[in-house]
Backbone as CSV, one residue per row, in Angstrom:
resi,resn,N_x,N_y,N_z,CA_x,CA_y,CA_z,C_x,C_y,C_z
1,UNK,30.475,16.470,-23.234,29.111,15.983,-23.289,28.386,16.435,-22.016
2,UNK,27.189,17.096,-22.020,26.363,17.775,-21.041,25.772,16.470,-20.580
3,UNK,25.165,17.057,-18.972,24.065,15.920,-18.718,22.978,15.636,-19.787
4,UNK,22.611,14.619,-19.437,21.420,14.016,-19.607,20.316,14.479,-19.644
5,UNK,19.196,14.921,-20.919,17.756,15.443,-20.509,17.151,14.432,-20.631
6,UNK,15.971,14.897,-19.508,15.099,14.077,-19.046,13.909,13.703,-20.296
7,UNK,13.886,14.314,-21.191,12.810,14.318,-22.416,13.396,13.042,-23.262
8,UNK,14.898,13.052,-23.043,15.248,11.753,-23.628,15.340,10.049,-23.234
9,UNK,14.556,10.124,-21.917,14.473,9.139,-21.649,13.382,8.123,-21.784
10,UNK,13.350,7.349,-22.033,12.095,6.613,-22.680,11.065,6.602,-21.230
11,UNK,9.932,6.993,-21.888,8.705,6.845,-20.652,7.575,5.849,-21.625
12,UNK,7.006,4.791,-20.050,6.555,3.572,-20.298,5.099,3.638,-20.100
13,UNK,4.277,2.295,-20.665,3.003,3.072,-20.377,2.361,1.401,-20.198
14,UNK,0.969,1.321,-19.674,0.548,0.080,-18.749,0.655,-0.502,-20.059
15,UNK,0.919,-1.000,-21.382,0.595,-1.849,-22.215,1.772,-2.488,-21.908
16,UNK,3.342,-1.520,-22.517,4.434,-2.218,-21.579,4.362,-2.671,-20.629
17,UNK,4.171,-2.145,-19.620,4.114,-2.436,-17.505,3.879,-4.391,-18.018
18,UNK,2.643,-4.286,-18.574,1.880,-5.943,-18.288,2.472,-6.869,-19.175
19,UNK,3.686,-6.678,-20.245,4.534,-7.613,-20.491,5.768,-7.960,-20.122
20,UNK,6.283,-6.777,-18.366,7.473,-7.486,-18.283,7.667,-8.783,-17.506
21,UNK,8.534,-8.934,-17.643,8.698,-10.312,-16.307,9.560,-9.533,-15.469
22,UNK,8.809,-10.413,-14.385,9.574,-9.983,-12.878,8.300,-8.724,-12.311
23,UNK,9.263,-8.718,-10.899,8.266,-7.217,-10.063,8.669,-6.543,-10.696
24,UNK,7.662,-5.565,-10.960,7.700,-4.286,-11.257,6.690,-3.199,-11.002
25,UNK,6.918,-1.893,-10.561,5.617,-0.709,-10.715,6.498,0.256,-11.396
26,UNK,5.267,0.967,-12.142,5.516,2.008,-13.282,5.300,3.449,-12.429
27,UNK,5.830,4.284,-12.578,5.813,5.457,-11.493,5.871,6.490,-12.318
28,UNK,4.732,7.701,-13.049,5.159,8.771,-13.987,5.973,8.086,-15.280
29,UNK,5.624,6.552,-15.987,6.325,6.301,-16.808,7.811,5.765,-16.664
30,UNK,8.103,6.036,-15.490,9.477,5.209,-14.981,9.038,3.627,-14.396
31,UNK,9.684,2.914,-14.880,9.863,1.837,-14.472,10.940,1.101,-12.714
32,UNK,10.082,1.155,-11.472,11.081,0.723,-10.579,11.044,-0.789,-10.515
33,UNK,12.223,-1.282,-10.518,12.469,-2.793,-10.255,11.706,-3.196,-8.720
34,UNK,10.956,-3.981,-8.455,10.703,-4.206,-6.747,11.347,-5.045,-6.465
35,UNK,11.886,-4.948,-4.889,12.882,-5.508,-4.171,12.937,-7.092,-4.261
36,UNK,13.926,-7.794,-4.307,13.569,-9.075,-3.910,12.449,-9.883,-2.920
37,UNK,12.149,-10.817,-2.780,11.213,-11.125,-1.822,11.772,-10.860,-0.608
38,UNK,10.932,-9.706,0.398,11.612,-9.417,1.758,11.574,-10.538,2.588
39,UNK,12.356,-10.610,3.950,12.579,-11.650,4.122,11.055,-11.792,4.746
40,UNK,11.366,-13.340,5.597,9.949,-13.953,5.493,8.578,-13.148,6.950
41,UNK,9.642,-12.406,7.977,9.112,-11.118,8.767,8.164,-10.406,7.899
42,UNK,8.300,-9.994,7.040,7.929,-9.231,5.869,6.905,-9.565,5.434
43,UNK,6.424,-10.740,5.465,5.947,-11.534,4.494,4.545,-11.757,5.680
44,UNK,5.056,-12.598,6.001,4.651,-13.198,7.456,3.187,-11.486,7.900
45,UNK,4.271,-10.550,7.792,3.569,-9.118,8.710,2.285,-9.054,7.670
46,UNK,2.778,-8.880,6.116,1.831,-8.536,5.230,0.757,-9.455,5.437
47,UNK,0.776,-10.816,5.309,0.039,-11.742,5.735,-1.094,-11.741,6.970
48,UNK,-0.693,-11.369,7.901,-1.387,-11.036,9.299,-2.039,-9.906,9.308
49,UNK,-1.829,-8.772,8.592,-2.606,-7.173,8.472,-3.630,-7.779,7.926
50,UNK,-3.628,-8.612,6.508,-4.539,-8.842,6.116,-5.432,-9.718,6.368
51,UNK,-5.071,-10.659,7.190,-5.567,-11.589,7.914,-6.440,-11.144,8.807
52,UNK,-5.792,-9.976,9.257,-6.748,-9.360,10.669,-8.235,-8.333,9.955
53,UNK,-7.464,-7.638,8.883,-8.760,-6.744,8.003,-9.800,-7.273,7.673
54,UNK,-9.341,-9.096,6.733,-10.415,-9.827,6.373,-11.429,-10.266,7.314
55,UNK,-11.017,-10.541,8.775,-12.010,-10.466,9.841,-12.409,-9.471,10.533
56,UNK,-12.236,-8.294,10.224,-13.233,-7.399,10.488,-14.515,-6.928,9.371
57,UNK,-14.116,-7.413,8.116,-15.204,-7.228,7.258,-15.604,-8.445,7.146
58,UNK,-15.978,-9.382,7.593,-16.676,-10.705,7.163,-18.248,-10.496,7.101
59,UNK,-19.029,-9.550,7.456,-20.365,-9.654,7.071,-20.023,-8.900,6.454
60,UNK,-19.513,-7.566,5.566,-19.396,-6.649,4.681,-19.340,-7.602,3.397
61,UNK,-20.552,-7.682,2.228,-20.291,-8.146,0.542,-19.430,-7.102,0.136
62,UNK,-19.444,-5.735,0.058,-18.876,-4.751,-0.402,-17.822,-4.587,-0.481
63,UNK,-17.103,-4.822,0.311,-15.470,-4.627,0.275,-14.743,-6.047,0.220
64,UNK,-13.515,-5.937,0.105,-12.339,-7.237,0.447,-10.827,-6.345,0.558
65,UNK,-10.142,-7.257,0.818,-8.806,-7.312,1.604,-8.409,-8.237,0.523
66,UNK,-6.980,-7.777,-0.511,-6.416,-7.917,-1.465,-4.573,-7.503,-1.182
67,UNK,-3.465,-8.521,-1.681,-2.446,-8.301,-1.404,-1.575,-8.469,-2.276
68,UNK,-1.029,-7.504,-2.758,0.051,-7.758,-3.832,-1.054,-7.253,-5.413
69,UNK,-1.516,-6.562,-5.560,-2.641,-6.178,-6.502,-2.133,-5.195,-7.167
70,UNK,-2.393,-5.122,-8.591,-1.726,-4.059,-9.573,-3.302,-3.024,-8.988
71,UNK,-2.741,-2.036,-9.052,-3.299,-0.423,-8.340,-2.899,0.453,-9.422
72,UNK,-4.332,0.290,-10.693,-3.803,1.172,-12.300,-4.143,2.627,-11.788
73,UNK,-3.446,3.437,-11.484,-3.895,4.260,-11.095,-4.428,5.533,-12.413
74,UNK,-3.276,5.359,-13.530,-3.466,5.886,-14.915,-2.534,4.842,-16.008
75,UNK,-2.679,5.016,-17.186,-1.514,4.596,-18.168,-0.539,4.290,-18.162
76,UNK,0.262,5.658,-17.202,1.735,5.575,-16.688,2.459,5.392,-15.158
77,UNK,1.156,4.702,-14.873,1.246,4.956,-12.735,0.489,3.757,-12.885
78,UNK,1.531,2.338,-12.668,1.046,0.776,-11.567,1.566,0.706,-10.467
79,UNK,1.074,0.875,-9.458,1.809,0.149,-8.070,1.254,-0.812,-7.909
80,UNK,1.719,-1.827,-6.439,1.210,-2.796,-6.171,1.499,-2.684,-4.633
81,UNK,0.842,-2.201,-3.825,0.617,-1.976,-2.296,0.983,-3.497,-1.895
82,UNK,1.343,-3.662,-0.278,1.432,-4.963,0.054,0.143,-5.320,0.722
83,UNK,-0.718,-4.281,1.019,-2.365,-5.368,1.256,-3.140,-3.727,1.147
84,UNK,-4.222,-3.974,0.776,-5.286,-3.628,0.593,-6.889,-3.419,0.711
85,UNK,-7.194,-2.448,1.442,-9.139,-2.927,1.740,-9.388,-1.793,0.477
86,UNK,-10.572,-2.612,-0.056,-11.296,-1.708,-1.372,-12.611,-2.085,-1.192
87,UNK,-13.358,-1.139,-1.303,-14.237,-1.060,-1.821,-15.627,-0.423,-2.713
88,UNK,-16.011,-1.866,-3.438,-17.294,-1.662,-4.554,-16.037,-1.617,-5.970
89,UNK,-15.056,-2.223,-6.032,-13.946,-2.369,-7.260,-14.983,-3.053,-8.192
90,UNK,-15.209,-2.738,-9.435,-15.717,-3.764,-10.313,-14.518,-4.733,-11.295
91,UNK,-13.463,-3.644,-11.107,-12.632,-4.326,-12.198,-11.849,-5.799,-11.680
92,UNK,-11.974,-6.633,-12.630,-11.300,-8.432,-12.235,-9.768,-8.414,-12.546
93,UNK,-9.388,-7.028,-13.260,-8.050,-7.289,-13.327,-6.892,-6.663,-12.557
94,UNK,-7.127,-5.617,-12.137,-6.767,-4.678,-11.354,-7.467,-3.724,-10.632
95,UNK,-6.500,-2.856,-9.557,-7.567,-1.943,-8.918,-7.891,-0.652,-9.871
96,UNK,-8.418,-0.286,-10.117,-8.841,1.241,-10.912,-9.213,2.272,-9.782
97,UNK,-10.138,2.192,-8.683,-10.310,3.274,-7.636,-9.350,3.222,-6.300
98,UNK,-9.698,4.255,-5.945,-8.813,4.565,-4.742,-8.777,3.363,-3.494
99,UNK,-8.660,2.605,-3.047,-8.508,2.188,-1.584,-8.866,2.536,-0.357
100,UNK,-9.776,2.197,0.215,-10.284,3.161,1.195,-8.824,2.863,2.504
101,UNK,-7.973,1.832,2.315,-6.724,1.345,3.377,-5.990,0.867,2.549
102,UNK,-4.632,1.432,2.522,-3.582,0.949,1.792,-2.404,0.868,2.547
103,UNK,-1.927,-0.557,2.765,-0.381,-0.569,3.861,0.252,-1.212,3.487
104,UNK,1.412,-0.728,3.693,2.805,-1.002,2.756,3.564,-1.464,4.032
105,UNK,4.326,-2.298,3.773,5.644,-3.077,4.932,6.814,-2.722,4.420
106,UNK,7.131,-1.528,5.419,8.724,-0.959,4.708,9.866,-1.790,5.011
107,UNK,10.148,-1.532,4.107,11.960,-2.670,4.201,13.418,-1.185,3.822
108,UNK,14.114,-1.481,4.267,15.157,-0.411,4.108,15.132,0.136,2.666
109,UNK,15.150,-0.787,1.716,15.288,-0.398,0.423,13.798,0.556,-0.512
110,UNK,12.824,0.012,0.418,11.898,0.569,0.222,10.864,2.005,1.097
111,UNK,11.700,2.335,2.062,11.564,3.490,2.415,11.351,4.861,2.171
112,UNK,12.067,4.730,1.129,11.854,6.240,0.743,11.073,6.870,-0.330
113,UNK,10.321,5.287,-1.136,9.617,5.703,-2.128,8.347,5.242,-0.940
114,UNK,7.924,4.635,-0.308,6.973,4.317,0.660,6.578,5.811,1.318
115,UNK,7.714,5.889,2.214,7.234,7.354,3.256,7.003,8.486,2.352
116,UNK,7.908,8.660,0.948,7.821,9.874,0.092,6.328,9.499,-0.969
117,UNK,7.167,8.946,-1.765,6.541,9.019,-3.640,5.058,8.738,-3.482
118,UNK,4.914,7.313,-2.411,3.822,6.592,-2.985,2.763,7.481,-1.866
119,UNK,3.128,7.956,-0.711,2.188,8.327,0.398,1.736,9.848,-0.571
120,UNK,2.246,10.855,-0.774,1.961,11.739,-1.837,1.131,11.267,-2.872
121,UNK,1.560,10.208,-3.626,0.449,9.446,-4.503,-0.869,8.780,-3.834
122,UNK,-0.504,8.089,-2.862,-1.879,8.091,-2.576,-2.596,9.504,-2.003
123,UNK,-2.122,10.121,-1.499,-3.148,10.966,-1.043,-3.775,11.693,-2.466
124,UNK,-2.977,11.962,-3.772,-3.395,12.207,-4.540,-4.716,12.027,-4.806
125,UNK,-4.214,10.561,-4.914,-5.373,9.503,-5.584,-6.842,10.095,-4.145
126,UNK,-7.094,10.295,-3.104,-7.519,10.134,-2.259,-8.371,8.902,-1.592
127,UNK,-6.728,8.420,-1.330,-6.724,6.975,-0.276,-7.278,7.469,0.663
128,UNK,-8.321,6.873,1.582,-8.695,7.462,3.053,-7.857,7.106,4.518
129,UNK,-7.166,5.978,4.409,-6.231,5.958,5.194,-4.823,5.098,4.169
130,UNK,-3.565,5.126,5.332,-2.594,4.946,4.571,-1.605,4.343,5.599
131,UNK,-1.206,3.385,5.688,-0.607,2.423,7.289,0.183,2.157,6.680
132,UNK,1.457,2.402,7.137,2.973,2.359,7.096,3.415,1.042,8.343
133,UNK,3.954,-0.104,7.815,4.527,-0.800,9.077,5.903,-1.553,9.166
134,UNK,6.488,-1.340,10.199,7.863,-1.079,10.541,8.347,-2.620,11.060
135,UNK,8.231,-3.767,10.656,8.950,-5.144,11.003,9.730,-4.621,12.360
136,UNK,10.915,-4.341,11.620,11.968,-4.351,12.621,11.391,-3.776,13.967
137,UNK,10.622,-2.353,13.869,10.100,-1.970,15.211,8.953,-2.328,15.734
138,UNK,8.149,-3.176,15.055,6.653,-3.666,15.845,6.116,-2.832,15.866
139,UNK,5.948,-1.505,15.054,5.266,-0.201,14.992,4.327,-0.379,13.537
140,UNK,3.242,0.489,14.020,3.032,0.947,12.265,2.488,2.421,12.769
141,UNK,2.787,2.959,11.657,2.064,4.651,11.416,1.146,4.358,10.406
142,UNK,-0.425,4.978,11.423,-1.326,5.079,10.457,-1.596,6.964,10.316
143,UNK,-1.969,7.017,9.292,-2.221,8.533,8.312,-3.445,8.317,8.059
144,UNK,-4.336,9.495,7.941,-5.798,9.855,7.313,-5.643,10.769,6.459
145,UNK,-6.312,10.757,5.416,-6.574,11.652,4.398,-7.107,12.807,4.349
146,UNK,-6.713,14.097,4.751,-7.416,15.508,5.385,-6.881,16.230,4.051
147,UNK,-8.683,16.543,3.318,-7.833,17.572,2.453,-7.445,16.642,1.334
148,UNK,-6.355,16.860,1.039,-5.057,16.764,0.155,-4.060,15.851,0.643
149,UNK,-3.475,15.754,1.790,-2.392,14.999,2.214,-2.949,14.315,3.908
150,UNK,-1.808,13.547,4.073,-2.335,12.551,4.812,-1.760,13.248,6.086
151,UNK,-2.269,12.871,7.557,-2.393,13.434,8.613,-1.634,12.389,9.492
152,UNK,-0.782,12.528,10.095,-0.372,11.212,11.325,-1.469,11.173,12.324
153,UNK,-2.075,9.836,12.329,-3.302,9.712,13.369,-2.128,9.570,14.385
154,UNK,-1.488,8.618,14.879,-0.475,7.803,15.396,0.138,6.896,15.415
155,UNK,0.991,6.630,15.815,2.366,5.311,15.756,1.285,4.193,16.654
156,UNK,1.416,3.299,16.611,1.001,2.286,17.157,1.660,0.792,17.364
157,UNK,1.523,0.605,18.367,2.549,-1.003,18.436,1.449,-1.999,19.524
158,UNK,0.695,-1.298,20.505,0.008,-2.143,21.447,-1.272,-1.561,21.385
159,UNK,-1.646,-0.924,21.168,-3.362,0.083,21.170,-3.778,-0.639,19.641
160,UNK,-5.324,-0.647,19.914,-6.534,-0.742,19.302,-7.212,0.956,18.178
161,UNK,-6.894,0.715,16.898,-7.200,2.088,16.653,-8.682,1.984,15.800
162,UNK,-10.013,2.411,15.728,-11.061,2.268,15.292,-10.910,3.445,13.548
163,UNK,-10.967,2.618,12.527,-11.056,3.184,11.272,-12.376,4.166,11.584
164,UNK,-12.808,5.564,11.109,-13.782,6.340,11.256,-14.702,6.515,9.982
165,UNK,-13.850,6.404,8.622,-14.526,6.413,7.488,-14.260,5.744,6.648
166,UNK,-14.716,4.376,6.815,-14.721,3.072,6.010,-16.109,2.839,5.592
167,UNK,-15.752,2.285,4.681,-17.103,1.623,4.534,-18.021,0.421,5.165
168,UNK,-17.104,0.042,5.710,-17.295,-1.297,6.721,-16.508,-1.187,7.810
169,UNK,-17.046,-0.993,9.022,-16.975,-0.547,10.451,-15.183,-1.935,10.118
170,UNK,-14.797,-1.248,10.341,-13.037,-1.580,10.575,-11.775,-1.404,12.238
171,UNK,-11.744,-2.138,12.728,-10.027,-1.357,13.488,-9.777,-2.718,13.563
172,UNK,-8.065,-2.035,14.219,-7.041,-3.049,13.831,-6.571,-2.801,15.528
173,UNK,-6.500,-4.226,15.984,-5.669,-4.704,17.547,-3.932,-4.535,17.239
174,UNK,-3.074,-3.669,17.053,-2.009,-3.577,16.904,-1.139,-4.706,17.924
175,UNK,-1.605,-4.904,19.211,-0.868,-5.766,20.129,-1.309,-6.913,19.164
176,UNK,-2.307,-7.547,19.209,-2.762,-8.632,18.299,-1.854,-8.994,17.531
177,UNK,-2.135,-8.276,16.247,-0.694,-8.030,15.159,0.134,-8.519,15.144
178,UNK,1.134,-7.436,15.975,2.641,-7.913,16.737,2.816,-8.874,17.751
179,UNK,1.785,-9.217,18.718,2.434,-10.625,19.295,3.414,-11.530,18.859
180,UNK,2.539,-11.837,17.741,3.394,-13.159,17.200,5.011,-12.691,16.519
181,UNK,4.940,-11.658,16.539,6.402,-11.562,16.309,7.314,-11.047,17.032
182,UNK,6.796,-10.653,18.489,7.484,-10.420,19.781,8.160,-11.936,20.040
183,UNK,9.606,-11.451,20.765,10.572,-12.706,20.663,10.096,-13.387,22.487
């Protein structure tokens, strides 16, 4: 018996995606299981990015800061970023446009579709920035959207970095951030 073709494997589409139970994002029709709840670092970090975004847009109507949000990107492509700035979304059920900031809190298990699959996908999509952040190291890597693919602005753990093309004058106090989880 030969391998396995790939034509024979069942590919899924958002009507499925929105009846399973449990996490899940649909990726090219593949279905990935999402990780258990990371621990509460994790949680805690996602919490505070967005905490800090929502107060930099507080006179902005236009945009919001959203976490854990189905991101339809097509039929066969749901993710769900761990926080989010959008804006001018009309849709109440999900995101349909790009993200002008999309940051993900990598956990070991989720690394490699984070730094690979989804950063490629967003730039696809053309996300304008794309913040990667590292628990364990008190770091995050933020990326800009040049082109086609995303650019390393820089690593950050204690510096102040000013967003340039938002829609709502944006930056993020990285020391801020991470304090509270410096021991």
């Amino acid at each position: 018996m030969g391998a396995r073709k790939l034509e024979y494997l069942p590919r899924y589409m958002y009507d499925d995606y929105k009846e399973w139970k449990g996490e899940w994002e649909l990726i090219d029709g593949v279905p990935y299981a999402m990780a258990p709840s990371p621990m509460k670092t994790y949680q805690s970090l996602a919490y505070e990015i967005a905490f800090h975004l929502r107060n930099e847009i507080e006179e902005c109507r236009y945009c919001e800061v959203l976490g854990e949000i189905d991101y339809k990107i097509n039929e066969d492509t749901v993710v769900r970023p761990d926080v989010v700035l959008t804006c001018g979304e009309t849709s109440l059920k999900y995101l349909t446009k790009a993200p002008e900031i999309v940051v993900e809190v990598v956990s070991k298990s989720s690394a490699k579709l984070d730094e690979g699959y989804k950063m490629d996908l967003y730039a696809c999509e053309k996300v304008g920035y794309y913040i990667l952040l590292y628990p364990e190291d008190l770091i995050a890597k933020v990326y800009r959207l040049k082109d086609v693919s995303f650019e390393l602005v820089g690593t950050f753990a204690n510096e102040v970095y000013d967003f340039e093309k938002t829609s709502c004058k944006v930056s993020l106090d990285f020391r801020k951030l991470f304090d509270r989880f410096r021991g």
